[in-house]
MIDRENFI-711381 format. One record per residue (C-alpha): chain; x, y, z; residue in three letters. Coordinates in Angstrom, 3 decimals. Example, Ala and Ser with C-alpha at 12.3 -4.5 7.8 and 13.67 -1.06 7.14 Angstrom:
# MIDRENFI-711381
{r 'A'; {12.300; -4.500; 7.800}; 'ALA'}
{r 'A'; {13.670; -1.060; 7.140}; 'SER'}
***
This chain:
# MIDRENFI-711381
{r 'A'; {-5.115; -28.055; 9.261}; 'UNK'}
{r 'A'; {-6.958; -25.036; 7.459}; 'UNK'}
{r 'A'; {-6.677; -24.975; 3.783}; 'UNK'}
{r 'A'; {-4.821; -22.341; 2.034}; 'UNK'}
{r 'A'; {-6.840; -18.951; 2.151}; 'UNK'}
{r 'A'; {-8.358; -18.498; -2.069}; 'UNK'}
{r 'A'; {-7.134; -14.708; -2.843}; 'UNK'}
{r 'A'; {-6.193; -12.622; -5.639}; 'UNK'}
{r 'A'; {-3.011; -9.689; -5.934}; 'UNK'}
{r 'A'; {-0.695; -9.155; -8.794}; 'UNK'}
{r 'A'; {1.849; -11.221; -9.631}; 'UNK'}
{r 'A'; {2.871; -9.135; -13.148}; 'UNK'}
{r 'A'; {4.491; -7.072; -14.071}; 'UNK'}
{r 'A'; {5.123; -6.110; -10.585}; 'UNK'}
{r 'A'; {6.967; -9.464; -9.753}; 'UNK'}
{r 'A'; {7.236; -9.490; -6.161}; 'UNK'}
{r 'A'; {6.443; -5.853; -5.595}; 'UNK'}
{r 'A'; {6.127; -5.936; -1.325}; 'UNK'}
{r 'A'; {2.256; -4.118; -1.401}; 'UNK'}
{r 'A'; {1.102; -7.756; -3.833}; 'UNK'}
{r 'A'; {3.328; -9.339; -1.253}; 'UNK'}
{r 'A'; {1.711; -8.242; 1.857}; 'UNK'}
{r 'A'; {-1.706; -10.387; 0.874}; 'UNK'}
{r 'A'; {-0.023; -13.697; 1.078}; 'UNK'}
{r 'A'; {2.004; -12.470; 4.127}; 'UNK'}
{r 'A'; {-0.912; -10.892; 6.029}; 'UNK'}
{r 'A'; {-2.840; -14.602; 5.161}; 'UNK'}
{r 'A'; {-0.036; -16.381; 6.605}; 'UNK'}
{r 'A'; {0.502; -14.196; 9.714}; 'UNK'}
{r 'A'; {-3.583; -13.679; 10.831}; 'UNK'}
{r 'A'; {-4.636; -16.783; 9.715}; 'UNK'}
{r 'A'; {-1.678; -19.230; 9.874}; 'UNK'}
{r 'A'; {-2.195; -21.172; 6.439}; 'UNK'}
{r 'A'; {-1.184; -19.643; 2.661}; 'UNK'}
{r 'A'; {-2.599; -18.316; 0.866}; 'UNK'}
{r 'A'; {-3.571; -19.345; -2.957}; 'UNK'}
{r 'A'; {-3.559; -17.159; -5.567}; 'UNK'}
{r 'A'; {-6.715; -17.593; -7.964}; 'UNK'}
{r 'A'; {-7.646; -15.684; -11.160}; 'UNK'}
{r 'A'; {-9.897; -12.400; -9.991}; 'UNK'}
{r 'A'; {-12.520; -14.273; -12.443}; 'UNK'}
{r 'A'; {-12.885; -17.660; -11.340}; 'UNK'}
{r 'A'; {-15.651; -18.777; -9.482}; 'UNK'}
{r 'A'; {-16.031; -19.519; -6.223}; 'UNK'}
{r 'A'; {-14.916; -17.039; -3.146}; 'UNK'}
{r 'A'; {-11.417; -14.919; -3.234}; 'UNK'}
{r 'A'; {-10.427; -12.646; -1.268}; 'UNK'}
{r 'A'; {-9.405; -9.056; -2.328}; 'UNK'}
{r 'A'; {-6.780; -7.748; 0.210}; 'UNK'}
{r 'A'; {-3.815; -5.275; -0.581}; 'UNK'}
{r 'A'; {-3.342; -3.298; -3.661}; 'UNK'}
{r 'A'; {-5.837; -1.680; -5.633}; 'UNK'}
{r 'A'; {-7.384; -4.001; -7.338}; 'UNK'}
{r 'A'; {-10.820; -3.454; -6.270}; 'UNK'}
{r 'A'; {-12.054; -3.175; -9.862}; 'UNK'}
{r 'A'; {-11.379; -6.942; -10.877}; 'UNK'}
{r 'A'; {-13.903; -7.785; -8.275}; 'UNK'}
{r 'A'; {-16.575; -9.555; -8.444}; 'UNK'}
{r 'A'; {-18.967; -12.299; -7.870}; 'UNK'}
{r 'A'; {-17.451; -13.836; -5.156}; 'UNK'}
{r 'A'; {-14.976; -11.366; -4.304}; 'UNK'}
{r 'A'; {-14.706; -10.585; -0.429}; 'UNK'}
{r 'A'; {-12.785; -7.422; -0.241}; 'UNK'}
{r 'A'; {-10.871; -6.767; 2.648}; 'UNK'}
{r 'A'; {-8.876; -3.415; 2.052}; 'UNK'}
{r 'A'; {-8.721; -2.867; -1.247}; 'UNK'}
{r 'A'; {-8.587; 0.422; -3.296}; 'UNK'}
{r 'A'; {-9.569; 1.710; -6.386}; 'UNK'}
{r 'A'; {-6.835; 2.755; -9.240}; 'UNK'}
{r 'A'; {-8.604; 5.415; -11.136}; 'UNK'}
{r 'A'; {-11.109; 8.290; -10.274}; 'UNK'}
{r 'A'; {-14.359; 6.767; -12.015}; 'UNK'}
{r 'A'; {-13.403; 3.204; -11.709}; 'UNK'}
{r 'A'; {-16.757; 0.921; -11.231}; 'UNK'}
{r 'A'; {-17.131; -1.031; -8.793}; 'UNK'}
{r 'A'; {-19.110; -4.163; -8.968}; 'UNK'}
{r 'A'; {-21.767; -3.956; -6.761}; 'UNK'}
{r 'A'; {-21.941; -8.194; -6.239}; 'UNK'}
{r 'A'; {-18.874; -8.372; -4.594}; 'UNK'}
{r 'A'; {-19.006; -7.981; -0.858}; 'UNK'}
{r 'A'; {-17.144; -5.561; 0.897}; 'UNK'}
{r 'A'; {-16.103; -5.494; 4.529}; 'UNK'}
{r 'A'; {-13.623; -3.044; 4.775}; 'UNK'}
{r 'A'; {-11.658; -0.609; 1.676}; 'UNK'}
{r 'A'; {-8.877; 1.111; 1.874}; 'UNK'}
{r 'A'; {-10.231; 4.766; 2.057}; 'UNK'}
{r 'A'; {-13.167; 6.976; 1.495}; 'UNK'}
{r 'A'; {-12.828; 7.442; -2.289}; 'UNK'}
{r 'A'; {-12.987; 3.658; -2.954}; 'UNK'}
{r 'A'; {-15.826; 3.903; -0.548}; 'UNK'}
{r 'A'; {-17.214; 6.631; -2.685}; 'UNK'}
{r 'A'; {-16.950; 4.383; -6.093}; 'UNK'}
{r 'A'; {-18.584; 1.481; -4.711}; 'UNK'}
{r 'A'; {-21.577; 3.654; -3.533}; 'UNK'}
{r 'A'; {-21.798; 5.458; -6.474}; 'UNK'}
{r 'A'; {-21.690; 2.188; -8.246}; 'UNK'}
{r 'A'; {-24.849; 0.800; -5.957}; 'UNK'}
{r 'A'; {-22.457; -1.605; -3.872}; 'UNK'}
{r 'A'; {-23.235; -2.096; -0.095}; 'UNK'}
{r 'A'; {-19.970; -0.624; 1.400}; 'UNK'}
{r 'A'; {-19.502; 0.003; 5.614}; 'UNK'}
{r 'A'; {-17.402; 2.910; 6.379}; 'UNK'}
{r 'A'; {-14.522; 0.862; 7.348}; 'UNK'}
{r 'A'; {-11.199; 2.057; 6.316}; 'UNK'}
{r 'A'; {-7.817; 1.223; 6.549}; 'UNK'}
{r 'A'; {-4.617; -0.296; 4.078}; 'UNK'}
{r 'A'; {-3.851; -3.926; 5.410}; 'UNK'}
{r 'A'; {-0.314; -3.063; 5.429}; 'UNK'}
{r 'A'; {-1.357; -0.557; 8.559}; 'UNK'}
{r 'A'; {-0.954; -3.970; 10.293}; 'UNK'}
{r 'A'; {1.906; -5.029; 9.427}; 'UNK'}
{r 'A'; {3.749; -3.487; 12.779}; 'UNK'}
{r 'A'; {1.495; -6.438; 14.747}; 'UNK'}
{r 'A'; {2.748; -9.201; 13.383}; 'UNK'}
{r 'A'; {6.551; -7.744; 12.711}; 'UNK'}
{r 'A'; {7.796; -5.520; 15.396}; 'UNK'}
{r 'A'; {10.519; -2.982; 14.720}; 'UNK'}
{r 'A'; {11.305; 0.134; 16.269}; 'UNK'}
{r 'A'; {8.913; 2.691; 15.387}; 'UNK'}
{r 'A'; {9.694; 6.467; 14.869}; 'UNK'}
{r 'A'; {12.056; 8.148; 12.746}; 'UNK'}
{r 'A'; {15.460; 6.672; 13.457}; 'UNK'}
{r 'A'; {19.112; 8.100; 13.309}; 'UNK'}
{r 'A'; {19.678; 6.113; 10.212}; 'UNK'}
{r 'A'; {19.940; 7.785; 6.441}; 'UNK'}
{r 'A'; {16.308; 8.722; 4.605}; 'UNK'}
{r 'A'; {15.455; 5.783; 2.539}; 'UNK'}
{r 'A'; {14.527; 6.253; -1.290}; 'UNK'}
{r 'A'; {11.730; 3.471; -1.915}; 'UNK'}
{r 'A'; {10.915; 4.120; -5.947}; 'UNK'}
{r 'A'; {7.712; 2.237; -7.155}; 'UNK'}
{r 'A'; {9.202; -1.093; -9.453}; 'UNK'}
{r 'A'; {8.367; 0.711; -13.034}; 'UNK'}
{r 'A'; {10.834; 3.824; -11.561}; 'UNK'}
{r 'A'; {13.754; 1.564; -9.942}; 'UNK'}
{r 'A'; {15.789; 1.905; -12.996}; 'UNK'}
{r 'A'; {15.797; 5.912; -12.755}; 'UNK'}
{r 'A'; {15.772; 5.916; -9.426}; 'UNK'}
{r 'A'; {19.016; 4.171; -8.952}; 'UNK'}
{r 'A'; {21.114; 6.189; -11.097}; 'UNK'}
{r 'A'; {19.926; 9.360; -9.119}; 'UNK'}
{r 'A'; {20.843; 8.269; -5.244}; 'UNK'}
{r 'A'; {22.260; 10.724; -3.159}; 'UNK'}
{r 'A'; {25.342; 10.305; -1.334}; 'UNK'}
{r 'A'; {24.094; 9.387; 2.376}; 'UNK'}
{r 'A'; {20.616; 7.804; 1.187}; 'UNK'}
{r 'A'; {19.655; 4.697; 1.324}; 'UNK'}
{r 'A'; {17.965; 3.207; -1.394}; 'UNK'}
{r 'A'; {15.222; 0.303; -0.405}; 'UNK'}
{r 'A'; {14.115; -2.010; -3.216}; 'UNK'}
{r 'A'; {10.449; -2.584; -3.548}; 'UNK'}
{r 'A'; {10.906; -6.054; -5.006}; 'UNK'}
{r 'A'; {11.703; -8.202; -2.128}; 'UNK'}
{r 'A'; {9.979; -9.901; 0.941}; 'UNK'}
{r 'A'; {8.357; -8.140; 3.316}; 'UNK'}
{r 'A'; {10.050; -8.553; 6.478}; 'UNK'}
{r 'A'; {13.467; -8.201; 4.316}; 'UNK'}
{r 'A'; {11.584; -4.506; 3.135}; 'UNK'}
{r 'A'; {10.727; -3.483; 6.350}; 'UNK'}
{r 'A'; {14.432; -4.125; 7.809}; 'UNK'}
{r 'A'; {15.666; -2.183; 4.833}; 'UNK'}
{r 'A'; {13.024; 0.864; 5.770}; 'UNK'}
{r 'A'; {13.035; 1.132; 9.905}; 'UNK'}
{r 'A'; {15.754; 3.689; 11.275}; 'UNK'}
{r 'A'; {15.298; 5.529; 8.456}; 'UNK'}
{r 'A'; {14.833; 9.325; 9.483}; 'UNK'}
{r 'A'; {12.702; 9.847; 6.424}; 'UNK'}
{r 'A'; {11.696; 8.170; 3.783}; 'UNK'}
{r 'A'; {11.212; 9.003; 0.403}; 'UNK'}
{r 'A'; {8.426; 6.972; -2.054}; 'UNK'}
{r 'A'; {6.858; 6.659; -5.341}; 'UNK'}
{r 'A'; {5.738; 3.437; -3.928}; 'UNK'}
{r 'A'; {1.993; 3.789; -2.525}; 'UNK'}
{r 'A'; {3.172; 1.146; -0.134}; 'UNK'}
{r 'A'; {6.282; 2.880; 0.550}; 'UNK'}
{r 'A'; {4.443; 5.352; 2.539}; 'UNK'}
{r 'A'; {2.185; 3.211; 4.067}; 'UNK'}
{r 'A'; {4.887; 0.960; 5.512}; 'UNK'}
{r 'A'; {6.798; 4.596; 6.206}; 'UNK'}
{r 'A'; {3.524; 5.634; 8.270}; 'UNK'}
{r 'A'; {2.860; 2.202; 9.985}; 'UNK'}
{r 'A'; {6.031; 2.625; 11.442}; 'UNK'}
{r 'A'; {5.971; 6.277; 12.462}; 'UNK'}
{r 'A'; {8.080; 7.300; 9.751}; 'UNK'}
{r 'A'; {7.741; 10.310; 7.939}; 'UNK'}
{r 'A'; {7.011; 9.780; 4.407}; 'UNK'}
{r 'A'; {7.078; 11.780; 0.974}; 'UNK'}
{r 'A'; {5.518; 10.979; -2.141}; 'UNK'}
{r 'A'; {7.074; 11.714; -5.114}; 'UNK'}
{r 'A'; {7.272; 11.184; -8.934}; 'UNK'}
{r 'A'; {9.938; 10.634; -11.377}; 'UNK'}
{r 'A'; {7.425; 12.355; -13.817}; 'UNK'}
{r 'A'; {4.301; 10.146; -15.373}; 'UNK'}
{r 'A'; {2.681; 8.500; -12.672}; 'UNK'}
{r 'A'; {3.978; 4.646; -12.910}; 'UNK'}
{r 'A'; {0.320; 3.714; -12.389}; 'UNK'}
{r 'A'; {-3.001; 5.191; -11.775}; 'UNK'}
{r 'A'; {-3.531; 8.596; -11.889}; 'UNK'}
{r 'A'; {-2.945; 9.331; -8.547}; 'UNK'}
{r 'A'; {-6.366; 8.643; -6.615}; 'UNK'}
{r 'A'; {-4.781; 5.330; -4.955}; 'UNK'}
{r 'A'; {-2.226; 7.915; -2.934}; 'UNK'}
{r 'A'; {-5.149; 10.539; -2.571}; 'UNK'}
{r 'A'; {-7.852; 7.595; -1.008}; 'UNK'}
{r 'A'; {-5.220; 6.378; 1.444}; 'UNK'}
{r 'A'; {-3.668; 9.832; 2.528}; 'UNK'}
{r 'A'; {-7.635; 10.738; 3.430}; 'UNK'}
{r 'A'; {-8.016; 7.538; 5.211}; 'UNK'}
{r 'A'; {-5.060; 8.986; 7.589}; 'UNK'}
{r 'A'; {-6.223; 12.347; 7.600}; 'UNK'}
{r 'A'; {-3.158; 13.721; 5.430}; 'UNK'}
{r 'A'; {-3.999; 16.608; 3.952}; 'UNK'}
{r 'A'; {-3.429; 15.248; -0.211}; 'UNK'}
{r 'A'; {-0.207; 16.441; -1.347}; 'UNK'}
{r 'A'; {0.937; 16.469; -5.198}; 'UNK'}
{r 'A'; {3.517; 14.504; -5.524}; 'UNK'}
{r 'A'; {7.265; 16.309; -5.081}; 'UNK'}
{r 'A'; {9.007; 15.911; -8.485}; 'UNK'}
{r 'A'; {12.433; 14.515; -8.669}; 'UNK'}
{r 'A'; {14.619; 15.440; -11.555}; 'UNK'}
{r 'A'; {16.180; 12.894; -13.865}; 'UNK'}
{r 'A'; {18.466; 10.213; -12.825}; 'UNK'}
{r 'A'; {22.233; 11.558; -11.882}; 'UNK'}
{r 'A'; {20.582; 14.465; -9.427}; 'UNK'}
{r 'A'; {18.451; 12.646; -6.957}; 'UNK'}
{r 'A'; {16.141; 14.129; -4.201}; 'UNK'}
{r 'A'; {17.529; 16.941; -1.742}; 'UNK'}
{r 'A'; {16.789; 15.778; 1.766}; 'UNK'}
{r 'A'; {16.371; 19.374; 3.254}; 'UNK'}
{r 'A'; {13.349; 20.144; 0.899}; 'UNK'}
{r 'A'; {12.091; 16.927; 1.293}; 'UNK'}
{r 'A'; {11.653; 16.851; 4.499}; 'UNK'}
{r 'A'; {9.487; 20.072; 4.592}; 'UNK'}
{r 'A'; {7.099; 17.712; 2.625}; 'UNK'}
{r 'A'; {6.710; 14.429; 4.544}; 'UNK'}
{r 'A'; {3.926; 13.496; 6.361}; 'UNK'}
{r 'A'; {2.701; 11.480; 9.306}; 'UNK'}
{r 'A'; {-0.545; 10.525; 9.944}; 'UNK'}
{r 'A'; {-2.571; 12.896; 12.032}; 'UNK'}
{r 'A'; {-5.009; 9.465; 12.776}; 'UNK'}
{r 'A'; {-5.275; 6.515; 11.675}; 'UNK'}
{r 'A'; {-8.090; 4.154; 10.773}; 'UNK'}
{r 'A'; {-9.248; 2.048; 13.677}; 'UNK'}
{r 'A'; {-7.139; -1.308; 13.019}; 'UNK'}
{r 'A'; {-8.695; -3.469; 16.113}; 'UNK'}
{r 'A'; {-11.919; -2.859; 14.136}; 'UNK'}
{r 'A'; {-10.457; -3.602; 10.570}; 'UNK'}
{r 'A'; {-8.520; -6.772; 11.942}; 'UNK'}
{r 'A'; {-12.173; -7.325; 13.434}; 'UNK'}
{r 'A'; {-13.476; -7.373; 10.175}; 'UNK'}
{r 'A'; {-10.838; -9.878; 8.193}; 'UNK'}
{r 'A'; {-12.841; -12.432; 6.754}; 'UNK'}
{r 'A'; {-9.802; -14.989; 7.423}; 'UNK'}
{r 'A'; {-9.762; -14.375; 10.602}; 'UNK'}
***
């Protein structure tokens, strides 16, 4: 039998946020061994999948979807890259003197291949998906008739939570890719601070679907909630997405 896959994704303080998840779970579903999760530092090769943690890559580092955090972030120009998640990670890595294809596309994108659900929006309630550091506001401001979708659990018990919604609602970034890879319409929007980043992760991947950037829609504080008829003048769906035969292609675990 193969031996587990080496890769790196947070593990704090997100805790079993679903897009750190999704690198294990992709491992296990495209390759059909674990994955084992190695310091971004050791030596020795590690793969870089979901989340963006792009910048603790290095020597040895095979990234495979990956984004940056931060306009300006470097880029280590010694790992190898095969695929990122969108054109302003591509961008850094250039500008940093990294060898970087123009291959795009979030891993999570895939997800629908190896877990089949209904796609589309569905006659279900919109589904409020806050990122982890925003759960606690988030659930004292649910609306009567939404559904509120916990970021902190497996993936196939996320997804289950998130199909049939009619819209959904995120200041998850993989909120509203999961949203999108299953046809769902998808809002971003903030509680206030960003919970992390400074919003280029959401801007890289909404180019890398041809989503014109949004700002993010503010909610008010806890106790109000989002209204579901503005919302929904906000969400998006992708007008294309990146080629996924080609960025499956191009998993190094394959």
């Amino acid at each position: 039998m193969d031996e587990a896959i080496p890769a790196f994704w947070c593990r704090a303080p997100s805790q079993g946020n679903v897009g750190d998840r999704l690198t294990p779970w992709l491992a296990r579903r495209i390759r059909g061994v674990p994955a084992r999760w190695v310091p971004p530092h050791r030596p020795g090769r590690k793969h870089f999948v979901t989340g963006s943690v792009i910048g603790l890559a290095g020597p040895g580092a095979v990234v495979w979807g990956a984004g940056v955090m931060y306009a300006g972030e470097a880029v280590d120009p010694r790992a190898e890259l095969v695929a990122v998640r969108g054109p302003l990670t591509r961008e850094a890595a250039l500008r940093c003197g990294a060898v970087c294809p123009p291959v795009y596309g979030d891993p999570a994108l895939l997800v629908p291949r190896f877990l089949p659900r209904p796609a589309g929006p569905g006659p279900g309630p919109p589904a409020l998906v806050p990122h982890f550091a925003d759960k606690a506001r988030a659930r004292g401001g649910v609306p009567d008739g939404w559904r509120f979708v916990d970021v902190q659990q497996p993936v196939e018990d996320f997804v289950d939570r998130l199909v049939g919604a009619r819209l959904v609602a995120s200041s998850s970034l993989h909120g509203i890719i999961l949203a999108h890879a299953y046809g769902i319409p998808a809002v971003w929007i903030s509680y206030g601070d960003l919970p992390a980043g400074d919003g280029t992760k959401f801007h890289d991947y909404f180019l890398s679907v041809g989503v014109p950037v949004p700002p993010p829609y503010p909610v008010r504080p806890a106790g109000t909630g989002p209204d579901t008829s503005v919302l929904a003048d906000f969400a998006t769906l992708p007008e294309r997405l990146p080629d996924l035969d080609l960025l499956l292609e191009r998993c190094p675990f394959r």
